[in-house]
Residue frames relative to the residue before (quaternion, step in Angstrom):
aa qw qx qy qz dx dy dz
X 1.0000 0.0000 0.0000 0.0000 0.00 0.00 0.00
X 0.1884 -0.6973 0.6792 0.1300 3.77 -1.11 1.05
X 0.2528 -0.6640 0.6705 0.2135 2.92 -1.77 0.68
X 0.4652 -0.6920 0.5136 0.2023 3.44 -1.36 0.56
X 0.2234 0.8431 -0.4825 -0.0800 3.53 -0.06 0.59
X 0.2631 -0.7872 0.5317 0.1684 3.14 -0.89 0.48
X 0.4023 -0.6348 0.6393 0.1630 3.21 -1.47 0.88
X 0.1589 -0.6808 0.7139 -0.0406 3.50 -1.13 1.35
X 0.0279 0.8076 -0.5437 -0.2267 3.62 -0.48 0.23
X 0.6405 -0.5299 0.3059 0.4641 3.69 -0.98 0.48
X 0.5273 0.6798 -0.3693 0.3514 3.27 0.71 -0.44
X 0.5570 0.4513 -0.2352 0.6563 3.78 0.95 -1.21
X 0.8023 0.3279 -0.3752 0.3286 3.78 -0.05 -0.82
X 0.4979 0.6638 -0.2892 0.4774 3.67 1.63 -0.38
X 0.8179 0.3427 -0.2654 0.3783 3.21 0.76 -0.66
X 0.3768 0.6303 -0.5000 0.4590 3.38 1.49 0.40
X 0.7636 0.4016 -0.4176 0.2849 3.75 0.44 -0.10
X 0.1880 -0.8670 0.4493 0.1055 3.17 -0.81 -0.63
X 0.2846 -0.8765 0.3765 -0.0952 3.20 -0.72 1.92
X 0.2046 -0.7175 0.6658 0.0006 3.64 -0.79 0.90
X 0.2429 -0.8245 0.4687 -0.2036 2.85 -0.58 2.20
X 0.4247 -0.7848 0.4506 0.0248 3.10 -0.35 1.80
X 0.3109 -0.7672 0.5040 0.2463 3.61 0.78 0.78
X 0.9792 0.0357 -0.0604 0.1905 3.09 -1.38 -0.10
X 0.5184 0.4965 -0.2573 0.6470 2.98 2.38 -0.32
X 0.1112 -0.6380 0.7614 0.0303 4.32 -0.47 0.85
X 0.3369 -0.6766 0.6353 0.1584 3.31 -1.51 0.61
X 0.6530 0.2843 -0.3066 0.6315 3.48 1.18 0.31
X 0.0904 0.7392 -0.6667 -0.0298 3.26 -1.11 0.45
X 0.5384 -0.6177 0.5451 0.1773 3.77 -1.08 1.26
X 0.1572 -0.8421 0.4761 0.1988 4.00 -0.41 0.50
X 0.7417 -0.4891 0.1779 0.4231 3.56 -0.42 0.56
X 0.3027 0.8791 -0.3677 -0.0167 3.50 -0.43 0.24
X 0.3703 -0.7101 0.4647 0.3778 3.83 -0.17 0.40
X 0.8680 -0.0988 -0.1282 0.4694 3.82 0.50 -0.07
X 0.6392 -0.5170 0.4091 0.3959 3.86 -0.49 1.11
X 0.3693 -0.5775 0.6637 0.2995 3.76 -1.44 0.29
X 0.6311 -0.3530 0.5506 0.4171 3.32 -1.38 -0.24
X 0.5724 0.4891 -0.3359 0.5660 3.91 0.42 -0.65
X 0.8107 0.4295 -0.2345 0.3215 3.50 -0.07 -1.49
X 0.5357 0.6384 -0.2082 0.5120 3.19 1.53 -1.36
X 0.8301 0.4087 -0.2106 0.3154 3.84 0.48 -0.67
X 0.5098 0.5385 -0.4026 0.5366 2.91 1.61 -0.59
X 0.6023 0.4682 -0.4748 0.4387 4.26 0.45 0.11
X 0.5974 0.2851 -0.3191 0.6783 4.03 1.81 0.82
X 0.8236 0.3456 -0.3015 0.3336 3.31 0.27 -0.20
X 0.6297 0.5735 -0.3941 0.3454 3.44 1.05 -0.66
X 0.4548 -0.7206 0.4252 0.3053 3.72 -0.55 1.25
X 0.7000 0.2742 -0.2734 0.6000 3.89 0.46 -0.23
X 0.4517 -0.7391 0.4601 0.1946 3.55 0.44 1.01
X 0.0685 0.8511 -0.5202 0.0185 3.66 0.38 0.88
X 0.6869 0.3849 -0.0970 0.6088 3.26 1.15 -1.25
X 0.1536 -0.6563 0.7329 -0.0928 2.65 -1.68 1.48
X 0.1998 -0.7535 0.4536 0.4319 3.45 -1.44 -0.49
X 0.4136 -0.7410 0.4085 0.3362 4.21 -0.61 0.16
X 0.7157 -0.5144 0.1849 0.4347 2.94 -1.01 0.54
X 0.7510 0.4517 -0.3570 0.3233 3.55 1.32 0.04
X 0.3931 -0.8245 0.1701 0.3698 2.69 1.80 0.63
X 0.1760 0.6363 -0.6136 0.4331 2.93 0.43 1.92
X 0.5783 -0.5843 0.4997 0.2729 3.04 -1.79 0.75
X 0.1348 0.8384 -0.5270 0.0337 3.91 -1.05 0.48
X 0.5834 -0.7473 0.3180 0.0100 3.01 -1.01 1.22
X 0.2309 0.7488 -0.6146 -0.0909 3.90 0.18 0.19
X 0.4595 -0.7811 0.4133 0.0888 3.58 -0.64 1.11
X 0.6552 0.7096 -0.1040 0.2372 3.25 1.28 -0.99
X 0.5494 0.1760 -0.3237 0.7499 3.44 2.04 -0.37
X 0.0452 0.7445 -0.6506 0.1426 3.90 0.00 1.14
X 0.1758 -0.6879 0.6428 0.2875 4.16 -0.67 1.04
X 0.5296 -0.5791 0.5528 0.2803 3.40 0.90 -0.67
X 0.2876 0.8690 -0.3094 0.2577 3.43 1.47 -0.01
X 0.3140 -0.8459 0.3891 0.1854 3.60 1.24 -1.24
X 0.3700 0.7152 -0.4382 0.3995 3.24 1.65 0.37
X 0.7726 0.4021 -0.2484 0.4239 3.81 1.16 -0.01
X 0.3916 0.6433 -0.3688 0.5448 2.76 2.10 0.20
X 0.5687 0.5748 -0.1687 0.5637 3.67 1.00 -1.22
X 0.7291 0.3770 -0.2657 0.5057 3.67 0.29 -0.59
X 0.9458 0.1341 0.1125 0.2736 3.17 0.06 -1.75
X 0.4559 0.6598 -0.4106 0.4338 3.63 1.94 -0.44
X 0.5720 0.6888 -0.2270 0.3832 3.79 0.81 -0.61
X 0.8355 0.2472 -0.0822 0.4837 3.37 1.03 -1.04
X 0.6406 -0.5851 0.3254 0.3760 2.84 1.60 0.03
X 0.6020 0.6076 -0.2933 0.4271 3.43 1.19 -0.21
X 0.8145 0.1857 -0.2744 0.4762 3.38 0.93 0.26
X 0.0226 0.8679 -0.4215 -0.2621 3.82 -0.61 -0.37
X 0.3998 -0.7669 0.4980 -0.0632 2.81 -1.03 1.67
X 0.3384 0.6977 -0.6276 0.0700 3.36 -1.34 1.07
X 0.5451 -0.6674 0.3147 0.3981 3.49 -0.90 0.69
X 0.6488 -0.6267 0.3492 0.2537 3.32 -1.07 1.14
X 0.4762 -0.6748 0.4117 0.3852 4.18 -0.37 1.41
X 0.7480 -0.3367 0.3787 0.4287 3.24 -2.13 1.07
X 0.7563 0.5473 -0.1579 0.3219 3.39 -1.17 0.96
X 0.6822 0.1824 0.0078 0.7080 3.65 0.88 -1.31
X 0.7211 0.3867 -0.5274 0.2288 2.81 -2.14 0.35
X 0.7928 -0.3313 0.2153 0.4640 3.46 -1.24 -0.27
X 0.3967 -0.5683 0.7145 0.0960 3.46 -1.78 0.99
X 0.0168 0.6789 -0.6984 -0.2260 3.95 -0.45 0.39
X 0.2979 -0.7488 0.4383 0.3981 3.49 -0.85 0.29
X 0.6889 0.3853 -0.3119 0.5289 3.62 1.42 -0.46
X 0.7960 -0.0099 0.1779 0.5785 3.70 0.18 0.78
């Protein structure tokens, strides 16, 4: 007997939601830094909607806009101070469509 498995990638399941972007106002915001922590540094592999990248000056950075809201950089990085976190105003942020 074979099983069928399918591969779903997160990507396809990401794009079933849908987000209402608060211009100019991100609810995260990366704080300045000459070299990433170990925390900061990981969330550019761990964060499921791939927010975090590094730049060419290798510095952490933030696009905010497919945020799930999820809090895996809260957990890492709200603590030291290396990020700053607040929930996104009445209105914006993610739509899950299933829940």
């Amino acid at each position: 007997m074979t099983v069928a498995v399918s591969k779903i990638r997160v990507e396809d399941k990401l794009y079933q939601n849908r987000y209402v972007v608060d211009s100019g106002r991100p609810h995260i915001k990366v704080r300045p830094h000459q070299r990433p922590s170990v925390n900061l540094y990981a969330l550019t592999s761990v964060c499921p909607a791939k927010c975090y990248e590094l730049n060419d000056q290798g510095q952490v950075e933030i696009t905010a806009d497919g945020c799930m809201e999820c809090g895996t950089c809260r957990v890492l990085c709200e603590a030291s101070g290396e990020i700053e976190w607040n929930y996104p105003r009445g209105g914006f942020g993610v739509l899950f469509k299933f829940g």
